[in-house]
ZAKEPA-90008 format. One line per 3 residues: number of its first residue (from 1); for each residue x negated, y negated, z of C-alpha. Coordinates in steps of 0.001 Angstrom, whole numbers. Layout:
// ZAKEPA-90008
NUM = X Y Z | ...
END
This chain:
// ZAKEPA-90008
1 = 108600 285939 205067 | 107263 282379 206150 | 104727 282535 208657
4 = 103938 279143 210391 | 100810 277868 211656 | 100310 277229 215766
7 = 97836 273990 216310 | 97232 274370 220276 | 96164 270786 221604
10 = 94752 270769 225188 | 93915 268342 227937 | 95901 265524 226344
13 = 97862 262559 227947 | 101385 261835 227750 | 100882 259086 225381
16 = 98333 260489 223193 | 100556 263759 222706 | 103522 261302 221775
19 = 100661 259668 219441 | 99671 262765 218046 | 103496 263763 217208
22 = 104216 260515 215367 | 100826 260860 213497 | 101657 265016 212699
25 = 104981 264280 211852 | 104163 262561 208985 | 102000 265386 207258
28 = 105023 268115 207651 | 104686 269311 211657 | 108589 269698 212590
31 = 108134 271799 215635 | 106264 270643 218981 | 106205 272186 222344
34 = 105268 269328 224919 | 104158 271065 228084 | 101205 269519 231064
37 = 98091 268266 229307 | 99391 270747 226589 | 100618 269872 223151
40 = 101613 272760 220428 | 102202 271602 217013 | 104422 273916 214324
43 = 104046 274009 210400 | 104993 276392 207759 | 101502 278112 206399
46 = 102472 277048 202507 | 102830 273526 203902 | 99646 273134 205738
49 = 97068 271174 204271 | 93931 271381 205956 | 92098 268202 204868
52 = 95382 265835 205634 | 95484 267599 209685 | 91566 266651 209911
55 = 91991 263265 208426 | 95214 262632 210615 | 93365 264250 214251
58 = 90001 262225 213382 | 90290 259629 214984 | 91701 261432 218354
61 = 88485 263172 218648 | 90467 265952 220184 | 89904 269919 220342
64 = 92104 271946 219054 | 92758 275879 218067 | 94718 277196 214996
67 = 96664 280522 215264 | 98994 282438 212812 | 102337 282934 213588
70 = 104439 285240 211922 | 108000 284186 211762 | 109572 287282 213030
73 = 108057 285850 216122 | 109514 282377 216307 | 112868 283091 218374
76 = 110493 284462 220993 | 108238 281618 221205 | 111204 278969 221588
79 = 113077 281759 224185 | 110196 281399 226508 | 109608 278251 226684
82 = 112823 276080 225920 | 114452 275107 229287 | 117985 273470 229531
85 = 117558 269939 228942 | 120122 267703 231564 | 121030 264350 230528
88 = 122026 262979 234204 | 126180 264005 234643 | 126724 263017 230966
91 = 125085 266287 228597 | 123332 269788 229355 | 121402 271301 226084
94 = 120563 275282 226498 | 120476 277774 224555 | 122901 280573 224396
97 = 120441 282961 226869 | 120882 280303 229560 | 123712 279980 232193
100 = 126081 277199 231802 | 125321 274456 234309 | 128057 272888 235857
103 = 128372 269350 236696 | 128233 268040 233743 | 130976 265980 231121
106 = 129683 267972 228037 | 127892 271378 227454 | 125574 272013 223987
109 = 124342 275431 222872 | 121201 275361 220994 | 118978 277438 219057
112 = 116497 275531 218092 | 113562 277536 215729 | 111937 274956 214125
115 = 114086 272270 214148 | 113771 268937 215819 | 116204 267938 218484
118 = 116534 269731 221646 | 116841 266696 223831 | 113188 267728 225543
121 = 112109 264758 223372 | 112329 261236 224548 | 113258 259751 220979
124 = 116675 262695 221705 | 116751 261828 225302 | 117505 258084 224225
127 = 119694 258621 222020 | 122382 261078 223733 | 121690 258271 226554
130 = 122844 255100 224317 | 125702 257454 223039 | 127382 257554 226481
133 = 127985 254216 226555 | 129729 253849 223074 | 133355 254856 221749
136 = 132936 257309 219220 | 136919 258463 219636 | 138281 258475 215857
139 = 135627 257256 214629 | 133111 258295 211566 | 129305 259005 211810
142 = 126470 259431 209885 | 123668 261369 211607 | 120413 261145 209324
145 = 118068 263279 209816 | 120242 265955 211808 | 117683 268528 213124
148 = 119036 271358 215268 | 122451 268745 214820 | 122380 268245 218288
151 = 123515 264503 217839 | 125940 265346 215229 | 128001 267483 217861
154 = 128057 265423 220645 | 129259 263188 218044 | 131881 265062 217403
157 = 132464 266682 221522 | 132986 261949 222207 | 135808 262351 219746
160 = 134085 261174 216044 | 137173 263045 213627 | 134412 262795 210899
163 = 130807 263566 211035 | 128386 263926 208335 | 124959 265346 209292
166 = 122294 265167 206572 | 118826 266516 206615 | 115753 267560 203829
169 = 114079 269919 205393 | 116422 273591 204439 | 115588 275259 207504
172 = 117086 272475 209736 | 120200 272689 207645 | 120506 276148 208164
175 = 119551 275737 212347 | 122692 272933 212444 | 124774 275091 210481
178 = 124450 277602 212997 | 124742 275529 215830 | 127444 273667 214710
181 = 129313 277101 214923 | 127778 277994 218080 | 129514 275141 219246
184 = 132864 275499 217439 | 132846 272411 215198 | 135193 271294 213005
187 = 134811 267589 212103 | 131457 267916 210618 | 130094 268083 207173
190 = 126771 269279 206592 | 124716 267806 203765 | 120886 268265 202228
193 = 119881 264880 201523 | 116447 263322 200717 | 117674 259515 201242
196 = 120722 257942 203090 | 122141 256725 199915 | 125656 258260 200047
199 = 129142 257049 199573 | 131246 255701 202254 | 131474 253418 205517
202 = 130391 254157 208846 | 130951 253132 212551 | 128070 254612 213776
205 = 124845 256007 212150 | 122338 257983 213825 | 118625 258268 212679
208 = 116468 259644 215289 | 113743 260153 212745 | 109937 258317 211556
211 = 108796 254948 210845 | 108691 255168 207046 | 111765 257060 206933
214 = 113516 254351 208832 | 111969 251588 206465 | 112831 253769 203246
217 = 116387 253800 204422 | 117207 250570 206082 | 119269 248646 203058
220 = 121061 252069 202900 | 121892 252011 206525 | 123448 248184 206698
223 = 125310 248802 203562 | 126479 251737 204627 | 127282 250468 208416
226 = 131261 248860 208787 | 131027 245598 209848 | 131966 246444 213510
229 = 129609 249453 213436 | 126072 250466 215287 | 122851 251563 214035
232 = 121418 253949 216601 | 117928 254433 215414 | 114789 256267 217478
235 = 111494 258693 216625 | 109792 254960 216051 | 106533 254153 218548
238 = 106561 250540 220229 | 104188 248822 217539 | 106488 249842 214887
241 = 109203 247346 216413 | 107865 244535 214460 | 107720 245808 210903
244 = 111435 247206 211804 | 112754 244220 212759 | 111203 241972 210222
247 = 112930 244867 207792 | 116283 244729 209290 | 116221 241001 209287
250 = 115746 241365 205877 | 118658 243397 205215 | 121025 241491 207312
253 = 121528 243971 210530 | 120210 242941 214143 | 119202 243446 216872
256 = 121308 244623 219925 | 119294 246214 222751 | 116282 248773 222724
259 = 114898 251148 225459 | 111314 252846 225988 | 110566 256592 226900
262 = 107470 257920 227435 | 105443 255331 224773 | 109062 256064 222283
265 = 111201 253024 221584 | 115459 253221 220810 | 117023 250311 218877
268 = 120635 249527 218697 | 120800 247449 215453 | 124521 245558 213695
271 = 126066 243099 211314 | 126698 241391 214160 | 125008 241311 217969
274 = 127300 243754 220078 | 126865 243265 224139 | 127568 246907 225109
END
């Protein structure tokens, strides 16, 4: 049994919790709760290194308690406090304990554990936003970094016919796996990957993910991205832009239009500059 370690931030800011969940995300925290002047932070006890968390937190000069969590425990913790998430007429995300809402172009059922990606996130927020406003009918993505797989379905529920959905972290694949059959998928294929070096072409590729990630992957995106096709990228903060861009120049990709959330930035990156 994996137990997970609680880190209970209080009487924080909206920006310095997004601050603190770029920073945490980094040393192995995959789970956050963001609630008023209230930040929780998730990691598995074997993964927990005490000396990285103080070096990481130091310069917040925040308080903070530390509580054991067993994992027989976790479905609980999500079930009370994971609300349906409503992306204007366009996407609901609930669980499978919450009433459908109506109103809404596409429903997605969600059991999120530890995974990242319930759409309560602005960096997820953004990107199911961008998505609207693209064609994914027939097409083939690449989601990167696939969490609960939330992306990866709607992928699929805009009409994608293929859909690969790669993460490194074994207990998201086995939260997408199940969601993916929660939601009665068909068109995607499930991968553990530690890099986005894989075979094949893509029209879209999704990586709602971290800064170095992003960087570490960036020649694999743009030569894996068709020449008509859109790199959706998010999970960066604003003053990562530059070293992004300056990247992506590198690699031959650019720039189509970005969006802020809540101190998170969304890029929408190409071969060549699509008005959309």
């Amino acid at each position: 049994m994996n137990n997970y370690i609680q880190i209970e931030f209080g009487n924080i800011s909206v920006e310095r919790s997004e601050l603190l969940i770029a920073q945490l995300s980094e040393i192995g925290f995959a789970g956050f709760e963001e609630n008023e002047n209230q930040l929780k932070a998730f990691i598995p006890e074997q993964d927990f290194d005490k000396v990285l968390f103080h070096g990481c937190i130091e310069p917040f000069q925040i308080t903070f308690t530390e509580t054991l969590i067993p994992e027989v425990n976790w479905n609980r913790v999500w079930e009370s406090n994971f609300d349906p998430v409503i992306v204007d007429d366009f996407v609901t995300i609930r669980a499978d304990f919450h009433e459908p809402i109506k109103g809404v172009s596409f429903e997605i059922i969600i059991t999120p554990k530890m995974s990242f990606g319930t759409g309560h996130h602005a960096t997820t927020y953004m990107m199911i936003e961008q998505m609207r406003g693209l064609n994914f009918t027939g097409k083939s993505v690449f989601d990167f970094g696939t969490g609960t797989g939330v992306l990866a379905i709607l992928a699929e529920k805009l009409g994608a016919d293929k859909v690969i959905a790669a993460d490194n972290d074994q207990w998201s694949i086995e939260n997408a796996k199940e969601n993916f059959a929660k939601n009665n998928c068909t068109a995607i294929d499930l991968q553990f990957l530690d890099s986005a070096n894989i075979d094949g072409q893509f029209d879209f590729i999704l990586a709602n993910i971290n800064r170095n990630v992003i960087l570490d992957n960036l020649s694999y995106f743009k030569q894996h991205l068709s020449q008509q096709g859109v790199l959706l990228l998010s999970g960066i903060l604003p003053e990562d832009e530059p070293a992004i861009l300056e990247k992506s120049q590198v690699c031959g990709i650019k720039l189509n239009f970005k969006s802020q959330r809540h101190n998170w930035l969304f890029l929408s990156l190409s071969h060549r500059e699509i008005k959309y």
